[in-house]
C-alpha positions in Angstrom: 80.4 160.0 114.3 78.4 160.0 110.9 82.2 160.4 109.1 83.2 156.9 110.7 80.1 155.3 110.1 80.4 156.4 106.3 84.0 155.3 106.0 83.0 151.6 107.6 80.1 151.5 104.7 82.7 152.4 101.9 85.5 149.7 103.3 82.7 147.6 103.6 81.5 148.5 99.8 84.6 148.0 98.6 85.9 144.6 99.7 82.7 143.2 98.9 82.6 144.4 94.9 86.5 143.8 94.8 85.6 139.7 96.2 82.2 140.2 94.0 84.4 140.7 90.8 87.4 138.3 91.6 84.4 135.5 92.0 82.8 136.0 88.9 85.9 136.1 87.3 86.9 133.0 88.2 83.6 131.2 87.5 84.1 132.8 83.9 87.8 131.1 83.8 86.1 128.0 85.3 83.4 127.9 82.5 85.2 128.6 79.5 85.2 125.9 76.9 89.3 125.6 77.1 89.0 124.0 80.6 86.4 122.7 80.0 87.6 119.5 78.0 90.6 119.6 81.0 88.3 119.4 83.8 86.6 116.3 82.1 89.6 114.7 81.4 90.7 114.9 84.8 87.3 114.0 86.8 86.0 111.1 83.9 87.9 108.1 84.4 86.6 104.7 81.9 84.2 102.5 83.3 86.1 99.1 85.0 85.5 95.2 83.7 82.4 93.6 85.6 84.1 90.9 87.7 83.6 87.1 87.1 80.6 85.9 88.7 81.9 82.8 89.9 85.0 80.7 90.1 85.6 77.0 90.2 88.4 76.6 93.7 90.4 73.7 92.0 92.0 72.6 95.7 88.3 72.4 97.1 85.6 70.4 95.9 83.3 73.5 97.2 82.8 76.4 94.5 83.9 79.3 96.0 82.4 83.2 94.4 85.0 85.1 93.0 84.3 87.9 94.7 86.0 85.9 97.8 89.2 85.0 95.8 91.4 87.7 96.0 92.5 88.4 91.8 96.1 88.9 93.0 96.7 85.7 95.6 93.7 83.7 94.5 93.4 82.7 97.9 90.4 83.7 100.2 90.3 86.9 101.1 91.6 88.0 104.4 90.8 91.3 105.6 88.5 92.5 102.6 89.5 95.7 101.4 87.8 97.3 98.3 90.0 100.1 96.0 87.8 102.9 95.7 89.0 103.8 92.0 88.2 100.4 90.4 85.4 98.8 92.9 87.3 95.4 92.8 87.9 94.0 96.4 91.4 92.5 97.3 93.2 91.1 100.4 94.3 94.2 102.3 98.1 92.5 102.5 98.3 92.2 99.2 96.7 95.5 98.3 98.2 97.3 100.0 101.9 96.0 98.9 100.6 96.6 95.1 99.5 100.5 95.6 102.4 100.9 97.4 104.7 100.1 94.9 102.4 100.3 91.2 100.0 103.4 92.4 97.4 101.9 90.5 94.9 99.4 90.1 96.3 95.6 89.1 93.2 95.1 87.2 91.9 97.9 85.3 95.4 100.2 85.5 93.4 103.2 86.6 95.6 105.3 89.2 95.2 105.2 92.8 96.8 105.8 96.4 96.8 104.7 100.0 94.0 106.8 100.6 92.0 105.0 98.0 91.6 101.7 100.1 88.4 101.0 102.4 88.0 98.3 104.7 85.2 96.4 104.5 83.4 95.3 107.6 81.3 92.2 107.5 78.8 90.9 109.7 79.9 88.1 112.1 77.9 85.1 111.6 
């Protein structure tokens, strides 16, 4: 009984300083000043272009904010949809046909997906 007991205890010991020294081996990789200036590249993207506060509609005699012109129709938006990498809101349509094809933002050039679009749900008034 104390011989299997003893032998659970050293597996146990084992696997835990084997996982204990992979761990800290990889934080060490993770850490080093090599990948360091890699991981920042990677995770720092520039800051994007305030948008254009407001725009003159030239088929309306109503000013209309740019932030409901959508930059690539220049119509009203229809189904709102903001791209996540750049923070500029588009039509989802036209969007969505951009990504598709470019895989990056039309404004700023910054590269995106699919995945990268959110729907914007506005209050019904």
């Amino acid at each position: 009984m104390m011989s299997q007991s003893t032998r659970s205890v050293a597996v146990f010991l084992s696997t835990s300083l084997s996982l204990g020294v992979f761990f800290l081996q990889f934080l060490e990789w993770l850490y080093s000043s090599e990948n360091q200036s890699i991981v920042k590249t990677i995770t720092s993207l520039p800051v994007p272009p305030p948008p254009l506060h407001l725009q003159v509609d030239c088929h309306e005699d109503v000013q209309v904010a740019a932030d409901k012109n959508c930059p690539l129709c220049f119509k009203l938006q229809n189904n709102s949809t903001v791209l996540s990498t750049s923070g500029f809101v588009f039509c989802y349509r036209c969007i969505y046909a951009y990504v598709k094809a470019n895989h990056c933002c039309p404004l700023t050039g910054f590269p995106t997906e699919l995945q990268h679009l959110i729907k914007i749900y506005e209050p019904e008034s």
